[in-house]
VMD Tcl script that builds the backbone (N, CA, C; Angstrom):
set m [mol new atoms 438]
animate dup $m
set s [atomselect $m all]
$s set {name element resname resid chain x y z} {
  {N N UNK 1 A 111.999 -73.977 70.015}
  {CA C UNK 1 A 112.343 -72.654 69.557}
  {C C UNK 1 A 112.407 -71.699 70.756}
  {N N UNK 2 A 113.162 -70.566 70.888}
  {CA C UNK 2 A 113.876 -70.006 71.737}
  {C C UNK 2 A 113.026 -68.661 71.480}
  {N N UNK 3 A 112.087 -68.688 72.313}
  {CA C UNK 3 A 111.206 -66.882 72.303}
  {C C UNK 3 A 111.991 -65.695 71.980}
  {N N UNK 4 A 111.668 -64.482 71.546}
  {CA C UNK 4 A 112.143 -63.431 71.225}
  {C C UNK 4 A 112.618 -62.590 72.313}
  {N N UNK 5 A 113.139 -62.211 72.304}
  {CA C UNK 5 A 113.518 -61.265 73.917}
  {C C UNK 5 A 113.367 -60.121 73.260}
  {N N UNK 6 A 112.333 -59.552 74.329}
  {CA C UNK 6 A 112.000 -57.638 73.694}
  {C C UNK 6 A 112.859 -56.892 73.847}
  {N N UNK 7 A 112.724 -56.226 73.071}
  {CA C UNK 7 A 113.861 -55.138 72.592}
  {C C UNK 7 A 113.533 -53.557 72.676}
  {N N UNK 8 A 113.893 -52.488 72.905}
  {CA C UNK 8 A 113.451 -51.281 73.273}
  {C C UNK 8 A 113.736 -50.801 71.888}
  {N N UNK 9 A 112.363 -50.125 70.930}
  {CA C UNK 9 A 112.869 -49.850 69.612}
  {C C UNK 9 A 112.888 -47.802 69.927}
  {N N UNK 10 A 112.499 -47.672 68.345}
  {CA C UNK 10 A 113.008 -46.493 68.265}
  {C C UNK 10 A 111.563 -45.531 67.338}
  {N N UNK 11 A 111.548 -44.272 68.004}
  {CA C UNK 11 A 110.262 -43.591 67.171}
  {C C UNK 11 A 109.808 -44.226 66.568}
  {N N UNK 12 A 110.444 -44.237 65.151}
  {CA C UNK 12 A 110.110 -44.694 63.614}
  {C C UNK 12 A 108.766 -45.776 63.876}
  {N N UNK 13 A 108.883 -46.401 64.679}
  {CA C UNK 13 A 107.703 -47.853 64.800}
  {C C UNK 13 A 106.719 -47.186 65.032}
  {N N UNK 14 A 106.823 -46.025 65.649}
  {CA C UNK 14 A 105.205 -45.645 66.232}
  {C C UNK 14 A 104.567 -44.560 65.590}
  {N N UNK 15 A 103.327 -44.471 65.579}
  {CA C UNK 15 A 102.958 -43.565 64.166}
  {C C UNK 15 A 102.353 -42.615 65.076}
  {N N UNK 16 A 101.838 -42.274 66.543}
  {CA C UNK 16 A 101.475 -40.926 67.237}
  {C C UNK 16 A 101.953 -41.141 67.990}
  {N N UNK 17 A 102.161 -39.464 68.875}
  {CA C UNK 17 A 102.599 -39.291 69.736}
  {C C UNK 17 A 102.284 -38.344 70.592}
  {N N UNK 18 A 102.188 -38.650 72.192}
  {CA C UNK 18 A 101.441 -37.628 73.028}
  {C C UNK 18 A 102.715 -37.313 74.122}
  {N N UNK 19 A 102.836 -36.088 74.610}
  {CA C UNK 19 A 103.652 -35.873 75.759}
  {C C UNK 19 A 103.139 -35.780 76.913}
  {N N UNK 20 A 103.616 -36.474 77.846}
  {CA C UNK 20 A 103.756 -36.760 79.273}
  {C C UNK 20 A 104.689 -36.148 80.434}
  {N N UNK 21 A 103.738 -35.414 80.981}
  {CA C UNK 21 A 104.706 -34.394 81.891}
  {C C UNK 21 A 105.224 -35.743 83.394}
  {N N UNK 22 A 106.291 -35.572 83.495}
  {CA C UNK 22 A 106.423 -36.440 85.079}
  {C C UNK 22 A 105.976 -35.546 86.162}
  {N N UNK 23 A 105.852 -36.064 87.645}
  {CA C UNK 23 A 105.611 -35.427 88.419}
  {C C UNK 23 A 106.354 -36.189 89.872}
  {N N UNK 24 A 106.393 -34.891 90.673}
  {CA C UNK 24 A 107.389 -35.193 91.682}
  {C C UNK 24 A 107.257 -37.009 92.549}
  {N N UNK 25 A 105.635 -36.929 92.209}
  {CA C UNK 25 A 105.082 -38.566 93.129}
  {C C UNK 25 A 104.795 -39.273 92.700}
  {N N UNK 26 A 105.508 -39.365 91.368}
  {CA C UNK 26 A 105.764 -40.612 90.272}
  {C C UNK 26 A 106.887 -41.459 90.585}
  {N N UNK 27 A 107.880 -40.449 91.409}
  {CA C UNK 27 A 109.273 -41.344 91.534}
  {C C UNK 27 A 108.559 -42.445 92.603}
  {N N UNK 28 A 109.653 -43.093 93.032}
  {CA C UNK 28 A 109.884 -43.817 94.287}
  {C C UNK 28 A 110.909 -44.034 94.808}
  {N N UNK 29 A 111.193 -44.636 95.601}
  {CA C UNK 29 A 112.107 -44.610 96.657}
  {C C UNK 29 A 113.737 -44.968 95.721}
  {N N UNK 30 A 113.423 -45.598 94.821}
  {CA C UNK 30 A 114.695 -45.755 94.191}
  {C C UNK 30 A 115.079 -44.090 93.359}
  {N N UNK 31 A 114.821 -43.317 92.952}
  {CA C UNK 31 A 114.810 -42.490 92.466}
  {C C UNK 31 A 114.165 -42.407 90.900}
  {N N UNK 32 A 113.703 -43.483 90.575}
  {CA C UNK 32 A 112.764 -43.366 89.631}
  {C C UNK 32 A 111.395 -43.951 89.562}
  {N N UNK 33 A 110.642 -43.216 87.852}
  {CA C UNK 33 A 109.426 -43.717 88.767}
  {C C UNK 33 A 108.932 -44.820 88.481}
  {N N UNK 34 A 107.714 -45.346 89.163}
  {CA C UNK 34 A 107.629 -46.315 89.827}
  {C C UNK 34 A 106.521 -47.299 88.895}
  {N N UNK 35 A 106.914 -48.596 88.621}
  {CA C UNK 35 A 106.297 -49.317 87.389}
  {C C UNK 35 A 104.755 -49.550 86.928}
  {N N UNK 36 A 104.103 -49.113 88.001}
  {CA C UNK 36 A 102.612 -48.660 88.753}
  {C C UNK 36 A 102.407 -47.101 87.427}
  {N N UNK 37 A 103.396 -46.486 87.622}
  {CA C UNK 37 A 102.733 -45.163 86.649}
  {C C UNK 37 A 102.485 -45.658 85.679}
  {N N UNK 38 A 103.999 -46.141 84.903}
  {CA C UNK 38 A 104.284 -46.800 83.386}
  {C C UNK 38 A 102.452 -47.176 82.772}
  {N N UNK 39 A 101.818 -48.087 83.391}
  {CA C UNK 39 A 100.515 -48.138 82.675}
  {C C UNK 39 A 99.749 -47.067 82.828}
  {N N UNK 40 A 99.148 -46.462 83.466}
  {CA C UNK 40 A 98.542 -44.896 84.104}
  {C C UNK 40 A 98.908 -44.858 82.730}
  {N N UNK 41 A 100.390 -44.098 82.147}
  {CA C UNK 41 A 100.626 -43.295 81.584}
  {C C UNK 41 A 100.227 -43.884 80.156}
  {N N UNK 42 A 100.538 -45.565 79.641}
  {CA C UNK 42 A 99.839 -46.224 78.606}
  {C C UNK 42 A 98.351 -45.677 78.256}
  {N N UNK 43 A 97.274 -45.725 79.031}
  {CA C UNK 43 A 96.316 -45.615 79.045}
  {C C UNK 43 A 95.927 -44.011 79.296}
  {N N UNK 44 A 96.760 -43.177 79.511}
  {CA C UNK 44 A 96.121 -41.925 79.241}
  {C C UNK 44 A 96.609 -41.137 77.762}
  {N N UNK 45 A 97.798 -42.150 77.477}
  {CA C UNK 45 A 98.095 -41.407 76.383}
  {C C UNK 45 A 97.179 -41.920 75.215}
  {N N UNK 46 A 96.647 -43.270 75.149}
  {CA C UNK 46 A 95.921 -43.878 74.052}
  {C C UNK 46 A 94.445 -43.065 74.228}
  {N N UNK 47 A 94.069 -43.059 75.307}
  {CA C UNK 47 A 92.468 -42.314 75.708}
  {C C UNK 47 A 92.798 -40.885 75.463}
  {N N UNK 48 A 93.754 -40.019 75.726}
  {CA C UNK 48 A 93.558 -38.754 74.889}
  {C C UNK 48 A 93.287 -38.661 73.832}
  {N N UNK 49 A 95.081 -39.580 72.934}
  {CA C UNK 49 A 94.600 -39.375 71.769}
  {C C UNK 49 A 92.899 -39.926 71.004}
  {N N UNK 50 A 92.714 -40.528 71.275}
  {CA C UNK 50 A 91.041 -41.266 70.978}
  {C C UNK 50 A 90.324 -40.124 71.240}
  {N N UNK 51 A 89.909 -39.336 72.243}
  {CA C UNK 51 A 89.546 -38.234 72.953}
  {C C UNK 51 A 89.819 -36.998 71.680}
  {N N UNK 52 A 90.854 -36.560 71.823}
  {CA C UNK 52 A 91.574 -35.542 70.988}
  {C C UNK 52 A 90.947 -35.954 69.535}
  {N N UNK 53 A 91.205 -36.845 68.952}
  {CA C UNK 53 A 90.571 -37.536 67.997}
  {C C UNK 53 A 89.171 -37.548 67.637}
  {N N UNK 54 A 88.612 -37.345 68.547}
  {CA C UNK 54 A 87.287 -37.299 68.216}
  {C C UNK 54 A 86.437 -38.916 68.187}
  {N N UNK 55 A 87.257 -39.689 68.833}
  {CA C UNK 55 A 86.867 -41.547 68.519}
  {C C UNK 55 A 85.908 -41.451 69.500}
  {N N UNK 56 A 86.349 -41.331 70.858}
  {CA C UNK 56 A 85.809 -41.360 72.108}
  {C C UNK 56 A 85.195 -40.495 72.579}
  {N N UNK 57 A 84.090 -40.449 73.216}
  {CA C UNK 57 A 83.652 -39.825 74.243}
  {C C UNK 57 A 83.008 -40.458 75.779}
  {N N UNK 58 A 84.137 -39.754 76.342}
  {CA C UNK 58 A 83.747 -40.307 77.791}
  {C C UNK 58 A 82.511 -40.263 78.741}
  {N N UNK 59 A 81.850 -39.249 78.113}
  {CA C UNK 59 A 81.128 -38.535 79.112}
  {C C UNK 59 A 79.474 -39.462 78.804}
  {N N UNK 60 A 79.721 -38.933 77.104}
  {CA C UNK 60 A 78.058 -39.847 76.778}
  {C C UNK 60 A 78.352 -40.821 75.491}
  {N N UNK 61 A 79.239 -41.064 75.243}
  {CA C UNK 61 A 79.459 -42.242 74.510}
  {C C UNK 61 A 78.939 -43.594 74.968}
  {N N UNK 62 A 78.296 -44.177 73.613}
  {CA C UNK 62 A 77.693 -45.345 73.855}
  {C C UNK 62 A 78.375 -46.479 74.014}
  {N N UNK 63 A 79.399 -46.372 73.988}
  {CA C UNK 63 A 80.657 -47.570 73.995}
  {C C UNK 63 A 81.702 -47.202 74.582}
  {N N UNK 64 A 82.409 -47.796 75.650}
  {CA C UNK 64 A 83.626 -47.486 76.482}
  {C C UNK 64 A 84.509 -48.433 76.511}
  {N N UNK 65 A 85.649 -48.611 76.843}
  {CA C UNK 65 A 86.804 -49.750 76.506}
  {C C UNK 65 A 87.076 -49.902 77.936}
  {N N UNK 66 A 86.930 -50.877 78.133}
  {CA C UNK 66 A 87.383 -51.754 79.532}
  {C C UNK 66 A 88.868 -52.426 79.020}
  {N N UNK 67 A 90.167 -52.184 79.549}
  {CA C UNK 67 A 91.225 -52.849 79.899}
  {C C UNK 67 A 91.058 -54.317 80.222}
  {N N UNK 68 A 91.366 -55.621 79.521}
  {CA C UNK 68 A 91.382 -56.635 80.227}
  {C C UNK 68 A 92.881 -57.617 79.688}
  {N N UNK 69 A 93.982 -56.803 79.303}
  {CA C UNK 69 A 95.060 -57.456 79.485}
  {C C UNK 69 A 96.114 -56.333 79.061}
  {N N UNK 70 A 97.337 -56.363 79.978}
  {CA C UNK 70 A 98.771 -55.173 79.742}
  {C C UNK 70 A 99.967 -55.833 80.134}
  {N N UNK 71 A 100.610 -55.496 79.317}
  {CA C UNK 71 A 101.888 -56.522 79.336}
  {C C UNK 71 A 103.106 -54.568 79.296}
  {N N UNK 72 A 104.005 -54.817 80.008}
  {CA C UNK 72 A 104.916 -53.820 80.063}
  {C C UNK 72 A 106.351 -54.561 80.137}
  {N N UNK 73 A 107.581 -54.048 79.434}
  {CA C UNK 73 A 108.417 -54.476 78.738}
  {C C UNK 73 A 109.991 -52.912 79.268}
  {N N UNK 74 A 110.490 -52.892 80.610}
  {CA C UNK 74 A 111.305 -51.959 80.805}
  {C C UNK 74 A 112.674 -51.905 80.353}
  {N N UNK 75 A 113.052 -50.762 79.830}
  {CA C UNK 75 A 114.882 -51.088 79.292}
  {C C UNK 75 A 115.683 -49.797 80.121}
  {N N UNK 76 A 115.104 -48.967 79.969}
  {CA C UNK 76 A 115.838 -47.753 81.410}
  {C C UNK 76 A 115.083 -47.093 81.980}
  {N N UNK 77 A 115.734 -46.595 82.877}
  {CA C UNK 77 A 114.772 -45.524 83.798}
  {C C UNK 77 A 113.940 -44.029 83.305}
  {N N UNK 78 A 113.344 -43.816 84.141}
  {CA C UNK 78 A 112.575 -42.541 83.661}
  {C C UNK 78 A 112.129 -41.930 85.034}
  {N N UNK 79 A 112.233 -40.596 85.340}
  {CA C UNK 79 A 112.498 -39.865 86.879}
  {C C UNK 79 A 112.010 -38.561 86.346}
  {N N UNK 80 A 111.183 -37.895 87.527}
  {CA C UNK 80 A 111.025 -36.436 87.670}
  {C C UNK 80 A 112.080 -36.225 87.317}
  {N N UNK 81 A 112.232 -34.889 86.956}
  {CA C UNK 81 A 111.502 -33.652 85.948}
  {C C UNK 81 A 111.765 -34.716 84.083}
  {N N UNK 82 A 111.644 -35.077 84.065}
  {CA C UNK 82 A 111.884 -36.186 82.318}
  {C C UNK 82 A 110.709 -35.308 82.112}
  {N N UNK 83 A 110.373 -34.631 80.850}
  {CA C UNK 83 A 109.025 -35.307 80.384}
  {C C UNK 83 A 109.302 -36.182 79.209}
  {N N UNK 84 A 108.172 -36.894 79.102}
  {CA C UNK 84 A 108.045 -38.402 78.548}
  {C C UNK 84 A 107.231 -38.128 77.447}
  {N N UNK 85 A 107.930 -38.916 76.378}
  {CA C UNK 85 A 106.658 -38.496 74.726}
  {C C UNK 85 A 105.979 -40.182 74.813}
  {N N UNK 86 A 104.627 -40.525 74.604}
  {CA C UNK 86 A 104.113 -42.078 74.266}
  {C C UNK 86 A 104.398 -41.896 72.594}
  {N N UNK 87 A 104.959 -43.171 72.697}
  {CA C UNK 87 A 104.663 -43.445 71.158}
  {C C UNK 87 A 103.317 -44.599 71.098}
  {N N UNK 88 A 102.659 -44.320 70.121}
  {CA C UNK 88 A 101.133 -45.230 70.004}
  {C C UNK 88 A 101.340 -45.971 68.945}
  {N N UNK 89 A 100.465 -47.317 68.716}
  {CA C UNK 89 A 100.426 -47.491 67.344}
  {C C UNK 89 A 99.145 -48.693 67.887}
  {N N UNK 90 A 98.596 -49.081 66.457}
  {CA C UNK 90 A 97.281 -50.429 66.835}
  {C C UNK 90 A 98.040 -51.271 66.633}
  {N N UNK 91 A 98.439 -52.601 67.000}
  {CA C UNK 91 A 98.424 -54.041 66.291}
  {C C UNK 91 A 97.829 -54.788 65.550}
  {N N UNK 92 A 96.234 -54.727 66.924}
  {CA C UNK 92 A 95.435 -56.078 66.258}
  {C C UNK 92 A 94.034 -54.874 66.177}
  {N N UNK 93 A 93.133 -55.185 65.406}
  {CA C UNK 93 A 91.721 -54.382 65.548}
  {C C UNK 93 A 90.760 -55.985 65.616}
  {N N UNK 94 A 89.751 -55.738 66.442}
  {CA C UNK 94 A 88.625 -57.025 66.171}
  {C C UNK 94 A 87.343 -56.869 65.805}
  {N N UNK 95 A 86.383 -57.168 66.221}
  {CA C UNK 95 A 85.121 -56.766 65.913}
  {C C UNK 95 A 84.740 -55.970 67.116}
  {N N UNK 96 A 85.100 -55.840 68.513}
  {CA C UNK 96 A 84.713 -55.414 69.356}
  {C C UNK 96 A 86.306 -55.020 70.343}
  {N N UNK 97 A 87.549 -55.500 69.879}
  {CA C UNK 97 A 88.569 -55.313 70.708}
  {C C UNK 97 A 89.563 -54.974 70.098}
  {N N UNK 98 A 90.777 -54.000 70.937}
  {CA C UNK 98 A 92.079 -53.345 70.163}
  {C C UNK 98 A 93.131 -53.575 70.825}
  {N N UNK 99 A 93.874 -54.069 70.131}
  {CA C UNK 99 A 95.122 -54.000 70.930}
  {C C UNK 99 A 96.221 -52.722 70.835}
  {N N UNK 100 A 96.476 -51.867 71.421}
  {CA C UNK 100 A 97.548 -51.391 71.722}
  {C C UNK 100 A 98.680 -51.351 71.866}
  {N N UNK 101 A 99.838 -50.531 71.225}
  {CA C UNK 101 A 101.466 -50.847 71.853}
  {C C UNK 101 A 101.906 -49.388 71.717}
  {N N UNK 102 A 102.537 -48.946 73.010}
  {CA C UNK 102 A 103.189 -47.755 73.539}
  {C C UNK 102 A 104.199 -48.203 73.965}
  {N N UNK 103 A 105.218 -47.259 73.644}
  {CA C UNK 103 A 106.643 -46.879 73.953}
  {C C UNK 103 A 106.588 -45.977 75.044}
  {N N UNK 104 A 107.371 -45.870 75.778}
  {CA C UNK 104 A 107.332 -44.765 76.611}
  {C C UNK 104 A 109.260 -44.139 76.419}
  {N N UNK 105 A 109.174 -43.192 75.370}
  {CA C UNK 105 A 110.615 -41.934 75.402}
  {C C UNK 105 A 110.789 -41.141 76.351}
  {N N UNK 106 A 112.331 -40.845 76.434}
  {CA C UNK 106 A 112.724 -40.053 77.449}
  {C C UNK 106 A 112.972 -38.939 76.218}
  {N N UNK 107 A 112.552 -37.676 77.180}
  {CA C UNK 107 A 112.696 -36.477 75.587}
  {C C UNK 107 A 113.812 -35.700 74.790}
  {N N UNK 108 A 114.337 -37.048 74.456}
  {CA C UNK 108 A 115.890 -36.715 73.983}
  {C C UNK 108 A 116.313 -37.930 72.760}
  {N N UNK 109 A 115.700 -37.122 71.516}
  {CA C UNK 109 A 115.577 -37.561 70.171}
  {C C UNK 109 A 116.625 -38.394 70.203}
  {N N UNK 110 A 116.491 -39.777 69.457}
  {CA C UNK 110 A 117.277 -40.475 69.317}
  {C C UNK 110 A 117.913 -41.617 69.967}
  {N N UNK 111 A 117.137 -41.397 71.156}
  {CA C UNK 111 A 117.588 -42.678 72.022}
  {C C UNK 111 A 116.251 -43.519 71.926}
  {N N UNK 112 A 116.559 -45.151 72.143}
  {CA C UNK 112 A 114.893 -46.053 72.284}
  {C C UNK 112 A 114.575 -45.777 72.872}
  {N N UNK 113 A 113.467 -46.602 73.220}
  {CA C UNK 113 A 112.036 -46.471 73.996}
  {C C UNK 113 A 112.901 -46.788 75.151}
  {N N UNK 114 A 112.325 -46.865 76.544}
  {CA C UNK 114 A 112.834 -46.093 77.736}
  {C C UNK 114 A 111.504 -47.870 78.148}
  {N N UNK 115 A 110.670 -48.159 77.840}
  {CA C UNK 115 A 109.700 -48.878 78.056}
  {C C UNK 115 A 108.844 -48.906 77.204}
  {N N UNK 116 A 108.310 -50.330 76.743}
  {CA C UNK 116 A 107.295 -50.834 75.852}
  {C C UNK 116 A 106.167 -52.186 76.142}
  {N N UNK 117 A 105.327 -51.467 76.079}
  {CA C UNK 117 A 104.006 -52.338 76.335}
  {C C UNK 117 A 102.714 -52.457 75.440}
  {N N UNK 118 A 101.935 -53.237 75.838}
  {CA C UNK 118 A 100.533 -53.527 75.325}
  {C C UNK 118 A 99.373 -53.140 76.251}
  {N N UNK 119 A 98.186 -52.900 75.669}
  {CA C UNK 119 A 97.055 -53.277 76.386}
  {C C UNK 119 A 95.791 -53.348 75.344}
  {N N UNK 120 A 95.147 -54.495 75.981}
  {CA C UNK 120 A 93.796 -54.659 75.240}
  {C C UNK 120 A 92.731 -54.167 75.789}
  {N N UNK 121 A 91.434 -53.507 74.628}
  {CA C UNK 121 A 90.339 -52.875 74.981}
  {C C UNK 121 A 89.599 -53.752 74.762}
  {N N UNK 122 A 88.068 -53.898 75.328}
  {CA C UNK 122 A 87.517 -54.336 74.776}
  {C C UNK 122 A 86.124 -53.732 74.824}
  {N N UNK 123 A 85.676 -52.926 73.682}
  {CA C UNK 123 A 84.801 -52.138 73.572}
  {C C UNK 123 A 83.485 -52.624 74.295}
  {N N UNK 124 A 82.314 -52.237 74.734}
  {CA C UNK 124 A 81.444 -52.616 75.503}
  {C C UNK 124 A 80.475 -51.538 75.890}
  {N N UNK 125 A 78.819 -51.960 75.740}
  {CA C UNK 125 A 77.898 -51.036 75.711}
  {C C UNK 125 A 78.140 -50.025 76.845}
  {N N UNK 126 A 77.751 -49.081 77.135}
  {CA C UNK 126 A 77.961 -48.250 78.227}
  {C C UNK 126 A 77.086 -49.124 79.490}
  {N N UNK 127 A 75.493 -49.434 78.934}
  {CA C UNK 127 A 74.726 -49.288 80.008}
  {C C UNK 127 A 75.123 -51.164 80.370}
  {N N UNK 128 A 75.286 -51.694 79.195}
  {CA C UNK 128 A 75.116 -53.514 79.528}
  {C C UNK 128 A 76.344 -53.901 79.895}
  {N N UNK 129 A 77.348 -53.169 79.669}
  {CA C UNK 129 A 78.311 -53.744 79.625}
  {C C UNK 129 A 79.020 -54.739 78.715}
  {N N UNK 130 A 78.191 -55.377 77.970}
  {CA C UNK 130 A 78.576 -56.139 76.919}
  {C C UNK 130 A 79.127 -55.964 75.598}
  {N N UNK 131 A 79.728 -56.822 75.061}
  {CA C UNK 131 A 80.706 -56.083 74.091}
  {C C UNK 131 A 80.033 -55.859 72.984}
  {N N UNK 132 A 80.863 -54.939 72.218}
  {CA C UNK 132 A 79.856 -54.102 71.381}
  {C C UNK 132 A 80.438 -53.482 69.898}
  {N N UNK 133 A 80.428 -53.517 68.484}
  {CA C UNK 133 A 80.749 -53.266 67.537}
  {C C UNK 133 A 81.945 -52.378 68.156}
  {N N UNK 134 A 82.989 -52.008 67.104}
  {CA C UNK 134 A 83.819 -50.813 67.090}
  {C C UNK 134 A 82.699 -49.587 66.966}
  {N N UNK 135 A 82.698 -48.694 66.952}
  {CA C UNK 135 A 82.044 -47.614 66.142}
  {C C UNK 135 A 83.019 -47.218 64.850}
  {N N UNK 136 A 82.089 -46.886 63.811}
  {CA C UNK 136 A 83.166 -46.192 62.534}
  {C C UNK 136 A 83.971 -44.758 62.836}
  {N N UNK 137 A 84.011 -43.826 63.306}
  {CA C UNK 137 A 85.002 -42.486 63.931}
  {C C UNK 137 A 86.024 -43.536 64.389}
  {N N UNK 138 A 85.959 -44.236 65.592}
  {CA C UNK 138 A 86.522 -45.454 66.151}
  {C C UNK 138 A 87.749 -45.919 65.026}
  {N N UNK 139 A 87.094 -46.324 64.235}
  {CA C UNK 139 A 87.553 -47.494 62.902}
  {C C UNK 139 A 88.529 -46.780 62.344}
  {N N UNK 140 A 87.794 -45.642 62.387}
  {CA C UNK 140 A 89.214 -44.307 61.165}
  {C C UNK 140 A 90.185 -44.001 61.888}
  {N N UNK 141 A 90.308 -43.906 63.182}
  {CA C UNK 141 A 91.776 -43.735 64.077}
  {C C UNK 141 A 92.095 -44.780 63.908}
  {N N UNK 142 A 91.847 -45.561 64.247}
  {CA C UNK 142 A 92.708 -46.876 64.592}
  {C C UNK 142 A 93.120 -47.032 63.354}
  {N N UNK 143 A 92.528 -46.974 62.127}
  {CA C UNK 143 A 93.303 -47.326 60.989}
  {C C UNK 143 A 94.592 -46.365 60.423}
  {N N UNK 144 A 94.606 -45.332 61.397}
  {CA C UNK 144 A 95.636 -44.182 60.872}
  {C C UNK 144 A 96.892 -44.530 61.769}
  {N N UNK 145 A 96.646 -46.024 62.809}
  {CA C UNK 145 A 97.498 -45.914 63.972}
  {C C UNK 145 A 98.089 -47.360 63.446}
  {N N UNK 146 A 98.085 -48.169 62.549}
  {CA C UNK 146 A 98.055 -49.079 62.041}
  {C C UNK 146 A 99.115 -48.978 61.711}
}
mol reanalyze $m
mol bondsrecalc $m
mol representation Tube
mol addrep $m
């Protein structure tokens, strides 16, 4: 059987959304920017919203999400001055891990995703490091991102 080849979809798939300002030292030498941001920008848009949300707290939260896998998926470019909307949504939820999938839009309704990826969390005590229940606040976003 012949794998799926990814496809750049469209809003509708993703159920939040955060905006992303570009900045001049995002580009690179080709004139756009550079595939190094693309996750940066995965991971700040999922940790706001969580943040914004009220799921997370960075500062004294007993549980923090360590990154341990991101897969990114490009279909066009994206360059200073763009700003960029993430589209979010959950996939998988576990007992202790989430998977993630962001779109990354260029801000001009109606065209696909510009880039689409994954990344997995995997929740974990603050002080042990070891992995660690979801929390329930936790549980209720993710189920609204579903």
């Amino acid at each position: 059987m012949t794998p799926t080849r990814p496809h750049a979809e469209f809003r509708s798939a993703y159920k939040a959304f955060r905006g992303i300002g570009t900045r001049w030292s995002d580009n690179d030498v080709y004139g756009h920017v550079n595939n190094v941001v693309y996750y940066s920008w995965f991971d700040t848009a999922v940790n706001g919203l969580l943040i914004e949300r009220g799921a997370l707290d960075i500062h004294a939260g007993s549980v923090i999400g360590l990154v341990v896998e991101t897969q990114c998926h490009y279909f066009s470019p994206l360059a200073f001055p763009q700003t960029v909307s993430a589209g979010i949504r959950v996939a998988r939820v576990g007992t202790s891990s989430v998977r993630y999938e962001v779109a990354l839009f260029a801000d001009n309704a109606g065209l696909p995703c510009a880039a689409k990826g994954h990344f997995v969390h995997v929740y974990v005590d603050r002080a042990t490091r070891r992995p660690a229940p979801l929390p329930p606040q936790l549980l209720c976003v993710l189920e609204e991102l579903k």
